[in-house]
VMD Tcl script that draws the C-alpha trace (Angstrom):
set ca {
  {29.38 -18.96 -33.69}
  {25.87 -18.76 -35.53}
  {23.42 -18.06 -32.80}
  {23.29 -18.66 -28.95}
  {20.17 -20.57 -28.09}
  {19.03 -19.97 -24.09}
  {16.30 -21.70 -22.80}
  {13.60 -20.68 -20.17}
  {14.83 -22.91 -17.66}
  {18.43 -21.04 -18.00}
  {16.85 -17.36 -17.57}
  {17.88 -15.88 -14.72}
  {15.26 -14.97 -12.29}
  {15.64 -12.60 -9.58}
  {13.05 -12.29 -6.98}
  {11.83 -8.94 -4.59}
  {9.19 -8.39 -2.63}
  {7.72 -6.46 -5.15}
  {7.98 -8.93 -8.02}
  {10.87 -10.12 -10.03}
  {13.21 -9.45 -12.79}
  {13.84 -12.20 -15.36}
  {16.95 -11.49 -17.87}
  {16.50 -12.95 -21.81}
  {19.92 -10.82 -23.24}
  {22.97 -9.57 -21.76}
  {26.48 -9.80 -21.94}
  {26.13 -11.66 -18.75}
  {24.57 -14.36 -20.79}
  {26.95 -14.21 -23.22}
  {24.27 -13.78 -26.03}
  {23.94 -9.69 -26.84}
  {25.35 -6.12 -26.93}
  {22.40 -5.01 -25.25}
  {20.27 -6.52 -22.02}
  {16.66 -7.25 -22.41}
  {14.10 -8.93 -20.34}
  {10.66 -8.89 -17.99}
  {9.82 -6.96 -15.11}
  {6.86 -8.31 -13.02}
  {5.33 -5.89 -10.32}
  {2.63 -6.94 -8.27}
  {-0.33 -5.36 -7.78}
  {0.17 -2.52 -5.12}
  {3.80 -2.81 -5.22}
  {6.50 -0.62 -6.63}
  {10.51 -1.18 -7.76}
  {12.98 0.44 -5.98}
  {13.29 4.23 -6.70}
  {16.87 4.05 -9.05}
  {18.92 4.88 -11.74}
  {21.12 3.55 -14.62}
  {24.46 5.35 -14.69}
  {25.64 3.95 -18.09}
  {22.72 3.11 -19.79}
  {19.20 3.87 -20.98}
  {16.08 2.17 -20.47}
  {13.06 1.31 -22.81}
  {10.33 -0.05 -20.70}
  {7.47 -1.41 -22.91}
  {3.89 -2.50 -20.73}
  {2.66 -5.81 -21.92}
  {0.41 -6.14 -19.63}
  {-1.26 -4.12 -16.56}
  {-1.39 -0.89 -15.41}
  {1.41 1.46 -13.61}
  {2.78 4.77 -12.92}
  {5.97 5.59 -13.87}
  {7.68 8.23 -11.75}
  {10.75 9.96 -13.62}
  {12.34 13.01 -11.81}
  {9.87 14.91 -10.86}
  {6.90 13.76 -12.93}
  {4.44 10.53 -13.23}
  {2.90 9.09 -16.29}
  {0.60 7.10 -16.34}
  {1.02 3.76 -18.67}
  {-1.09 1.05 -19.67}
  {-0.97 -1.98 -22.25}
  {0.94 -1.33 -25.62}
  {2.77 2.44 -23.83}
  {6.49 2.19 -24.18}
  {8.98 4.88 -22.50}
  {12.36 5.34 -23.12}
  {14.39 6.53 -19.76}
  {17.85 8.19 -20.30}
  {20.73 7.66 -18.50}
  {21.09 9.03 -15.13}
  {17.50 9.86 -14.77}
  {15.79 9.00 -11.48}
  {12.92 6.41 -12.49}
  {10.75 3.61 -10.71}
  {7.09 2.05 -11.42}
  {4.36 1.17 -9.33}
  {1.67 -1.20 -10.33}
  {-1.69 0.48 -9.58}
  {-4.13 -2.17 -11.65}
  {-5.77 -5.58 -10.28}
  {-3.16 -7.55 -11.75}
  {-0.02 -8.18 -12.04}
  {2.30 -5.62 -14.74}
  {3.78 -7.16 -17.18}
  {6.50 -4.66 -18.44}
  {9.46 -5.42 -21.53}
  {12.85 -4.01 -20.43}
  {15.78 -3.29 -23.05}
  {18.85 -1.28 -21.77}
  {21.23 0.06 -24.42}
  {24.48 -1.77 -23.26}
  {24.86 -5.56 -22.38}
  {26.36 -4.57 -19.00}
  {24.51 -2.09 -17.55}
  {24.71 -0.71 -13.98}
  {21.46 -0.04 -11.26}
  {21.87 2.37 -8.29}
  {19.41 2.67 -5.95}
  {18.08 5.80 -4.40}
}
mol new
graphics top color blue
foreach p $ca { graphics top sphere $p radius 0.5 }
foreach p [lrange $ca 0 end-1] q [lrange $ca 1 end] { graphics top cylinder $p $q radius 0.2 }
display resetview
């Protein structure tokens, strides 16, 4: 096989109360080694407090403005910040702007694992 096209009507989508996750790469999707995709929090609202057992996170901000909590510490990140989270560490984000955060995800395995907190 040469390449694996997926359009945006075939991105998975998955919707929360705080905003929604939309997947571009995974072994799910039969297209990668590695998962990638889009995190949108609202403003005011914050992901679930979690971790990644298997995996680590880059989280890039393409937009908006949040607080990411890791552990015991917050940083605060705005447009064009990226943060790599390691496996096992605690982590969530909270969108304190006006709008809504805009925020690229790449994990370091295709078929990564979430545990909530």
């Amino acid at each position: 096989m040469d390449y694996v096209l997926l359009k945006n009507e075939d991105m998975p989508v998955q919707e929360f109360e705080w905003g929604s996750l939309t997947w571009y790469a995974s072994k799910e999707l039969s297209n990668t080694v590695y998962t990638q995709g889009i995190c949108k929090i609202k403003p005011g609202k914050q992901n679930t407090l979690h971790y990644h057992p298997d995996s680590s996170e880059t989280i890039h901000v393409k937009k908006g403005k949040i607080i990411h909590s890791i552990g015991d510490k917050t940083i605060e990140m705005s447009q064009g910040d990226t943060i790599t989270v390691f496996e096992k560490v605690i982590h969530n984000a909270a969108n304190i702007g006006d709008e809504e955060a805009e925020l690229f995800i790449c994990f370091s395995k295709g078929e990564r694992s979430t545990c909530s907190v």
